[in-house]
KEKE-3310 file (N, C-alpha, C; in steps of 0.2 Angstrom, whole numbers, plus 5000, padded with zeros to 4 digits):
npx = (5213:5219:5216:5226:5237:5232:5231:5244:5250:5245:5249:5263:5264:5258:5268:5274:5262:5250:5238:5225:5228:5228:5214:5209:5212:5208:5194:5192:5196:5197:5198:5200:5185:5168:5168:5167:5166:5168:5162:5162:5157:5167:5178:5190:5185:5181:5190:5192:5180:5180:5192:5183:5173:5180:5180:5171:5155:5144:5150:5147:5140:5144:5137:5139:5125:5124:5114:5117:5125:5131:5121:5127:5136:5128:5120:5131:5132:5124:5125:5139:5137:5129:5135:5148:5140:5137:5128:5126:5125:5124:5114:5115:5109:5106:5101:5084:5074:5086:5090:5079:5080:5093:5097:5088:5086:5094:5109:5116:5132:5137:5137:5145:5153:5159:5150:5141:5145:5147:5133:5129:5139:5146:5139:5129:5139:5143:5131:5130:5139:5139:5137:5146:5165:5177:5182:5184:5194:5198:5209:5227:5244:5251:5242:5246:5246:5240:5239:5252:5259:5253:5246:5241:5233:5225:5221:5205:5194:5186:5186:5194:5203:5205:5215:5220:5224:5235:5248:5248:5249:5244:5247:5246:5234:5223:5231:5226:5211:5210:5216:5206:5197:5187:5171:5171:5169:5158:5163:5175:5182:5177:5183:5184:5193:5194:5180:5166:5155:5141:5141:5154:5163:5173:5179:5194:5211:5223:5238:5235:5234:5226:5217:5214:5201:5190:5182:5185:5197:5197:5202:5200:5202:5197:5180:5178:5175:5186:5195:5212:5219:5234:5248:5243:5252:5262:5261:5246:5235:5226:5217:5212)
npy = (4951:4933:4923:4915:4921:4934:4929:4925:4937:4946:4937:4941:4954:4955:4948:4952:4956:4958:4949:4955:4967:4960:4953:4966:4973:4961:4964:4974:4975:4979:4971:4961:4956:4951:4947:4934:4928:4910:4904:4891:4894:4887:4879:4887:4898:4913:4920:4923:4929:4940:4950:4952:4960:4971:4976:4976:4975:4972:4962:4950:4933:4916:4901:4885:4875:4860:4852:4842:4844:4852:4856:4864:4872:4876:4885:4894:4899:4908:4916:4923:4929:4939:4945:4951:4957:4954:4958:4950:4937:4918:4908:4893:4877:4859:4855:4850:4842:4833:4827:4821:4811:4807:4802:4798:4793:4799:4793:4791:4796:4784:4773:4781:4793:4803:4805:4811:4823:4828:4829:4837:4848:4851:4854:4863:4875:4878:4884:4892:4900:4905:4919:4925:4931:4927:4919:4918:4910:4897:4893:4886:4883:4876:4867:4855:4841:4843:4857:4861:4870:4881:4894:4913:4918:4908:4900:4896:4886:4893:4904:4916:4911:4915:4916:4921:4917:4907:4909:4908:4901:4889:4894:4906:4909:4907:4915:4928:4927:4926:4940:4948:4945:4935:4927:4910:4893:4882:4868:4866:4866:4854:4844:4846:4849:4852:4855:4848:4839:4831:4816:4814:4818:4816:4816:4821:4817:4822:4820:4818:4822:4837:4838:4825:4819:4820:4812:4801:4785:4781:4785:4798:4814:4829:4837:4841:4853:4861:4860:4861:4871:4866:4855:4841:4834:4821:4818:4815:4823:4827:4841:4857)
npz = (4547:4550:4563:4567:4567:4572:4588:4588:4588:4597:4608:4605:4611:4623:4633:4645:4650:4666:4670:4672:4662:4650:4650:4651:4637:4630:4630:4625:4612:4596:4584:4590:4593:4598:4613:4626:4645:4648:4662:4674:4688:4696:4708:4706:4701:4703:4704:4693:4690:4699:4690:4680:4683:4688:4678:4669:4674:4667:4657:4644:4654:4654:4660:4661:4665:4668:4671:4680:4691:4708:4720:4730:4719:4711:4718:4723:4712:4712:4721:4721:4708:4712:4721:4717:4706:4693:4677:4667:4668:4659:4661:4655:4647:4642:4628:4628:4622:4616:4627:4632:4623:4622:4634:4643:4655:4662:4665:4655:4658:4665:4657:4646:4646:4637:4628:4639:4640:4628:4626:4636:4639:4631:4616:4622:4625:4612:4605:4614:4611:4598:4592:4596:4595:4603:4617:4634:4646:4660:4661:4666:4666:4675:4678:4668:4654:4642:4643:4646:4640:4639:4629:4631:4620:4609:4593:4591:4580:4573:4582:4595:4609:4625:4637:4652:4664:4661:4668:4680:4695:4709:4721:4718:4714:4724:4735:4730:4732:4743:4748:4742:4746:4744:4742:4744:4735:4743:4743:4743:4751:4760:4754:4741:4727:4716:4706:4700:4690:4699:4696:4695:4700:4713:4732:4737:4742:4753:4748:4736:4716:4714:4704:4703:4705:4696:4684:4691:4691:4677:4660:4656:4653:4651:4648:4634:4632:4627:4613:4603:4591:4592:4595:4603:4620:4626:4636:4648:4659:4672:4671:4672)
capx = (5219:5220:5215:5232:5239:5230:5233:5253:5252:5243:5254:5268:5262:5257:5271:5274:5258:5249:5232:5221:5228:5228:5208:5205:5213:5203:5187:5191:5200:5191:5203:5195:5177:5164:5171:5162:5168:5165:5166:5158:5159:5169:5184:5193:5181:5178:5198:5193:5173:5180:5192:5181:5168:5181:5182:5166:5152:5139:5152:5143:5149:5140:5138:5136:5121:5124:5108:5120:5130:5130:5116:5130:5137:5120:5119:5137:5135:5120:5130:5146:5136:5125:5141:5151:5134:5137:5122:5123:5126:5118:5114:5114:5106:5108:5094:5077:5075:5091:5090:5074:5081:5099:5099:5081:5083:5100:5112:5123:5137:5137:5139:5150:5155:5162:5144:5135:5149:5145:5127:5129:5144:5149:5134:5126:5141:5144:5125:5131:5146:5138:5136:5153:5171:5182:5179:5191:5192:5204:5215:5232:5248:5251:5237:5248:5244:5237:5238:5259:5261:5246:5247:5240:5230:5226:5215:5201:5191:5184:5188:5200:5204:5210:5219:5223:5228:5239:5256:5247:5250:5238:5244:5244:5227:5222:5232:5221:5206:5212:5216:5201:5191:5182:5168:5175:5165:5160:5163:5182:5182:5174:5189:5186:5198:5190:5170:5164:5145:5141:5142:5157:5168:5173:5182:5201:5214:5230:5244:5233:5233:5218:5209:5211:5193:5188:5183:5192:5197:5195:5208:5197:5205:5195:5174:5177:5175:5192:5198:5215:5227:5241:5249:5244:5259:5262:5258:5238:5238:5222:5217:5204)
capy = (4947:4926:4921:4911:4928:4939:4924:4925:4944:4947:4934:4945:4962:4952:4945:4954:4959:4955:4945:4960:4968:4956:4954:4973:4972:4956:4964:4982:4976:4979:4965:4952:4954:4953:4940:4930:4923:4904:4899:4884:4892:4880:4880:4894:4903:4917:4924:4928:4933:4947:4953:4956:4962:4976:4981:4980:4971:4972:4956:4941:4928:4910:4896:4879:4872:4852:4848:4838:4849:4850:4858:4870:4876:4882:4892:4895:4904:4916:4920:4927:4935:4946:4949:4954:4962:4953:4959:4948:4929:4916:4900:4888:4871:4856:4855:4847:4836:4829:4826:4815:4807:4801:4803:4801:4791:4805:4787:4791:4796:4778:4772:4784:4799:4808:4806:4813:4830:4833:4832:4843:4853:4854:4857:4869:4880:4878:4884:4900:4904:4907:4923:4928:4928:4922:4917:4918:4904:4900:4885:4887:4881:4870:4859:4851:4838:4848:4863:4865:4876:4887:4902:4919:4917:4904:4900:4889:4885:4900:4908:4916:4909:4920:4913:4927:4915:4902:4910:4908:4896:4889:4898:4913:4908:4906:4922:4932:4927:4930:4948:4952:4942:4933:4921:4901:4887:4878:4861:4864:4865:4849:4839:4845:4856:4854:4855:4847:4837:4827:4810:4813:4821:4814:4819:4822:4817:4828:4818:4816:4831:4843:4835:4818:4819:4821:4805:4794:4778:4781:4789:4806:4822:4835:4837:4840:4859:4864:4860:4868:4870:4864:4847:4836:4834:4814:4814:4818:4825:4829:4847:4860)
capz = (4549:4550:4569:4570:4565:4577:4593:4589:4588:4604:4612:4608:4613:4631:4636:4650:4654:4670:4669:4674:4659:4646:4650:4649:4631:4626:4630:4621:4608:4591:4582:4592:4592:4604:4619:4632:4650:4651:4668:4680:4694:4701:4713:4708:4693:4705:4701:4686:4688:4701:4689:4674:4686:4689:4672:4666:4676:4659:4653:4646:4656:4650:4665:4659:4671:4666:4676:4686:4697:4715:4723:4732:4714:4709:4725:4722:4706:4712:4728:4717:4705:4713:4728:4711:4703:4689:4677:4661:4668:4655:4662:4649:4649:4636:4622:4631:4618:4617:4634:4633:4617:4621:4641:4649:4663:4667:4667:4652:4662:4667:4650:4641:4648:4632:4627:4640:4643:4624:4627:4644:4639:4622:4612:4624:4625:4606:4601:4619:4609:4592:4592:4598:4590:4607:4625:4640:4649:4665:4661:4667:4663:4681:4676:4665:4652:4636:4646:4651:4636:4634:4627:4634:4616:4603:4589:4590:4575:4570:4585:4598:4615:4629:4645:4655:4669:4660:4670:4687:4701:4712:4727:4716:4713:4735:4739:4726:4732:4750:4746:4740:4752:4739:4744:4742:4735:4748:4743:4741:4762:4760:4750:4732:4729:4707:4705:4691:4689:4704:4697:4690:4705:4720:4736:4735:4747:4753:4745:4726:4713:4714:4700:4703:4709:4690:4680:4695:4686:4668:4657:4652:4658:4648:4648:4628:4628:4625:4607:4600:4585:4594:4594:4609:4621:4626:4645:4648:4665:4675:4670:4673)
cpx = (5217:5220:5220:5235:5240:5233:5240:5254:5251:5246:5261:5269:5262:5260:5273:5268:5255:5239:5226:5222:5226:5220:5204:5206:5208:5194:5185:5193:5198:5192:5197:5189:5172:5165:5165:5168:5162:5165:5160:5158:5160:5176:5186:5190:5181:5184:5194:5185:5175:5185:5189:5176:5171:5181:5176:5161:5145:5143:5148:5147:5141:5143:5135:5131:5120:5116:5108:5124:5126:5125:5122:5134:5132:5119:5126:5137:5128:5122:5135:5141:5131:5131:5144:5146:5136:5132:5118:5127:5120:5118:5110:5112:5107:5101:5087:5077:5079:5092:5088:5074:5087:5098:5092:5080:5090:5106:5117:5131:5139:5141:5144:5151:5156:5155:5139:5138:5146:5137:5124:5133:5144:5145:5130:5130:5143:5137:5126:5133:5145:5139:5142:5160:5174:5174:5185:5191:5200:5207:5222:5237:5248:5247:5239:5245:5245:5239:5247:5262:5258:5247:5241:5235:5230:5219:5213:5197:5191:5183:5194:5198:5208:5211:5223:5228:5234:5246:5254:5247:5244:5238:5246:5236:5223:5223:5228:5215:5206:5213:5209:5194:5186:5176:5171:5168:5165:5161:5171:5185:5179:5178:5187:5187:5197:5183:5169:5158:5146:5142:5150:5165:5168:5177:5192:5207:5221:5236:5241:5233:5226:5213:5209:5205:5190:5187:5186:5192:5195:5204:5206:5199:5201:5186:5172:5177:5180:5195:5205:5218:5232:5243:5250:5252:5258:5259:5251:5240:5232:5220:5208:5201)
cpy = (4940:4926:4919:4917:4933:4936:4927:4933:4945:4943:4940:4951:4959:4949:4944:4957:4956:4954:4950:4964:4965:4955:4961:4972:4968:4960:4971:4979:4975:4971:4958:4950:4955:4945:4939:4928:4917:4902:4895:4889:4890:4885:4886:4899:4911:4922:4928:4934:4940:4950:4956:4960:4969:4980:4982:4974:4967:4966:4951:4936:4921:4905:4891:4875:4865:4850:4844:4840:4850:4854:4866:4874:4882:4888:4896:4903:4908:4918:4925:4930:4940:4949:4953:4960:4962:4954:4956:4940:4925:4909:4896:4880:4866:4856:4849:4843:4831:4827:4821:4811:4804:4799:4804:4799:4794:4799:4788:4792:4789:4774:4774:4789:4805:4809:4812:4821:4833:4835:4838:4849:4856:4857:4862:4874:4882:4883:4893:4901:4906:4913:4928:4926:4926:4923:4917:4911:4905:4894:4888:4881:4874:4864:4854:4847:4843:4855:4868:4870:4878:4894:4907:4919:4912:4903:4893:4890:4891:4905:4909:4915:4914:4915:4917:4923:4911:4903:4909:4901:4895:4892:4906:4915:4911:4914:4930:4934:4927:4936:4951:4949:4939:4926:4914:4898:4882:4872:4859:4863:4859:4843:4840:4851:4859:4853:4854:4846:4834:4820:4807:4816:4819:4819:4819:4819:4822:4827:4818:4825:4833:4840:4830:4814:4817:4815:4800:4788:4779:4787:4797:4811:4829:4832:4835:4846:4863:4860:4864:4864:4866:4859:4845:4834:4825:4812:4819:4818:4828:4837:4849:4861)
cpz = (4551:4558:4571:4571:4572:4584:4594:4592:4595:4608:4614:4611:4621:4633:4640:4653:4660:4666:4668:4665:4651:4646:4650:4639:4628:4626:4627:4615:4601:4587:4584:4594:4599:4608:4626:4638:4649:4655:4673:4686:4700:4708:4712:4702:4699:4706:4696:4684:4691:4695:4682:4678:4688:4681:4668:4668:4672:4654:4652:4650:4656:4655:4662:4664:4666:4668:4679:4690:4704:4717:4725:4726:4713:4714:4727:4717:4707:4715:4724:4709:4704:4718:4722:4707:4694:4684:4669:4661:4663:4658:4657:4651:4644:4633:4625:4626:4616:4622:4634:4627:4619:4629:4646:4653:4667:4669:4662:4654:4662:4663:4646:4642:4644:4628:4631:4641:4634:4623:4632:4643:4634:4617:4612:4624:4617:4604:4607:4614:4603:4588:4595:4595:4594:4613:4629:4644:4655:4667:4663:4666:4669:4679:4673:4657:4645:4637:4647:4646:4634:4635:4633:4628:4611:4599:4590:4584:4574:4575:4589:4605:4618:4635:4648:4663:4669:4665:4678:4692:4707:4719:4724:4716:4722:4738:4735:4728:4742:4750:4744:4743:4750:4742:4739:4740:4740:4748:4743:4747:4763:4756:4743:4730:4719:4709:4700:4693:4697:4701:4694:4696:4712:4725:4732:4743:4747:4747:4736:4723:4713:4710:4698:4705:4704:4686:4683:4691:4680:4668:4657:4658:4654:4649:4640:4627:4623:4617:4603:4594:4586:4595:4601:4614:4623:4632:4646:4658:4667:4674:4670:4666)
residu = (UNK:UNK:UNK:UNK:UNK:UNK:UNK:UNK:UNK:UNK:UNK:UNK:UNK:UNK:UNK:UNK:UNK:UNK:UNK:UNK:UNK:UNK:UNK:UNK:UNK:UNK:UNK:UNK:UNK:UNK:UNK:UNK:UNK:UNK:UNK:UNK:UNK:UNK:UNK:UNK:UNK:UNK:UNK:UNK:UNK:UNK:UNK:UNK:UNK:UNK:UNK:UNK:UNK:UNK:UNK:UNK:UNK:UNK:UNK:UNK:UNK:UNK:UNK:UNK:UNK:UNK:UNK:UNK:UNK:UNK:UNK:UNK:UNK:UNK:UNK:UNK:UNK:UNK:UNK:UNK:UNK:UNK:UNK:UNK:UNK:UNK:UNK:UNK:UNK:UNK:UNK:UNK:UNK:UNK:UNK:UNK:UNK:UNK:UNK:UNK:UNK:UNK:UNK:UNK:UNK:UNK:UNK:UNK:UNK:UNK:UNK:UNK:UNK:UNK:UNK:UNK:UNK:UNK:UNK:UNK:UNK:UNK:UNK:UNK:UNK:UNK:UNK:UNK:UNK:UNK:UNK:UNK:UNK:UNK:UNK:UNK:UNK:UNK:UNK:UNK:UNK:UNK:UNK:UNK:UNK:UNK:UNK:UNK:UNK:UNK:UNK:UNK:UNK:UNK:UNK:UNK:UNK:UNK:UNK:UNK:UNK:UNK:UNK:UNK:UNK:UNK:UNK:UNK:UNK:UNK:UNK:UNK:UNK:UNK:UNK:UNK:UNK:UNK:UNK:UNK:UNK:UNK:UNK:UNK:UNK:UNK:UNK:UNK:UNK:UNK:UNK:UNK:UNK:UNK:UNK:UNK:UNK:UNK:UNK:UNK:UNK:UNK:UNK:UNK:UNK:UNK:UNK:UNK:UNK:UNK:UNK:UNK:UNK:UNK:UNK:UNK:UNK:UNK:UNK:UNK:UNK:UNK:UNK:UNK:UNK:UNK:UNK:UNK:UNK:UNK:UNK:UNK:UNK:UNK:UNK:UNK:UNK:UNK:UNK:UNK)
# end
């Protein structure tokens, strides 16, 4: 079945489903292959780590380590996945050589940003993702921008996207991970309420949106990971 095909179909079957469900389907479901989690985890990744960790804790689940992230991610993302007992995290790294060919004194950022997220981001999880047919990821619609009409499924390239959270709010998000008593990133008690790389994300004030932190001053709202089908909407809007 055509990837666009399969997307729209599994769209309509999950209409109504709730999150939990729509990520057991994704991860049974012969149709759509052998799937991955992709998560930072950042501010809120740890929604989505506990519930695949109910359903099957043997999930790949593929961390991009930029080798510029906070000191408290890193110690973030072995905290939640030994709490969870997760037992097949990959922590990815960008290509050593290309490191010390485009980026060797770690300054690109500096210079061109879209540069150094596909050096850091886009290429390592491109060469993760190879060997799989989707990925999950946990964009939601609120984020706005690219994001205010994302599917529950869509086709990317030569694979399928899931977004189990796209219908979720961000004090849907909070009261989740209240319920279930889930350890917090501690940097988000700390005014950032997004975690990206460290030279790349600042504090946040009360009155600005969550990922106004991200890229501050420049136009760029995306890392570069996300790619879809679907036709661009007009207002770019801060997104995870």
């Amino acid at each position: 079945m055509p990837l666009k095909e399969l997307a729209e179909r599994r769209n309509i079957l999950h209409r109504k489903s709730d999150a939990q469900t729509v990520l057991r389907h994704a991860l049974s479901d012969v149709q759509m292959g052998n799937v991955a989690l992709v998560s930072s985890f950042g501010a809120e990744s740890v929604v989505l780590l506990h519930m695949v960790s109910e359903i099957d804790t043997a999930t790949p689940v593929i961390f991009l380590d930029t080798e510029m992230l906070f000191p408290e991610t890193l110690s973030y993302q072995r905290e939640v996945a030994a709490s969870l007992g997760l037992s097949d995290v990959r922590v990815i790294t960008p290509d050593r050589n290309a490191v010390l060919t485009e980026d060797v004194d770690g300054l690109l950022h500096q210079a061109d940003t879209d540069a150094c997220c596909d050096l850091r981001k886009t290429r390592p999880l491109a060469k993760a993702l190879a060997d799989f047919d989707g990925w999950i990821t946990g964009r939601k619609q609120f984020q706005g921008g690219k994001r205010a009409d994302l599917p529950l499924f869509e086709k990317e390239g030569r694979k399928i996207k899931i977004n189990p959270l796209t219908k979720w709010s961000a004090q849907d998000l909070q009261a989740y991970i209240a319920r279930h008593n889930l350890p917090r990133h501690p940097l988000v008690a700390k005014g950032y309420p997004s975690v990206g790389c460290m030279p790349c994300t600042t504090r946040v004030s009360d009155h600005e949106d969550q990922r106004s932190g991200r890229w501050r001053g420049t136009t760029k709202t995306e890392c570069g990971i996300h790619f879809d089908d679907r036709p661009t909407t007009a207002v770019a809007v801060p997104a995870e």
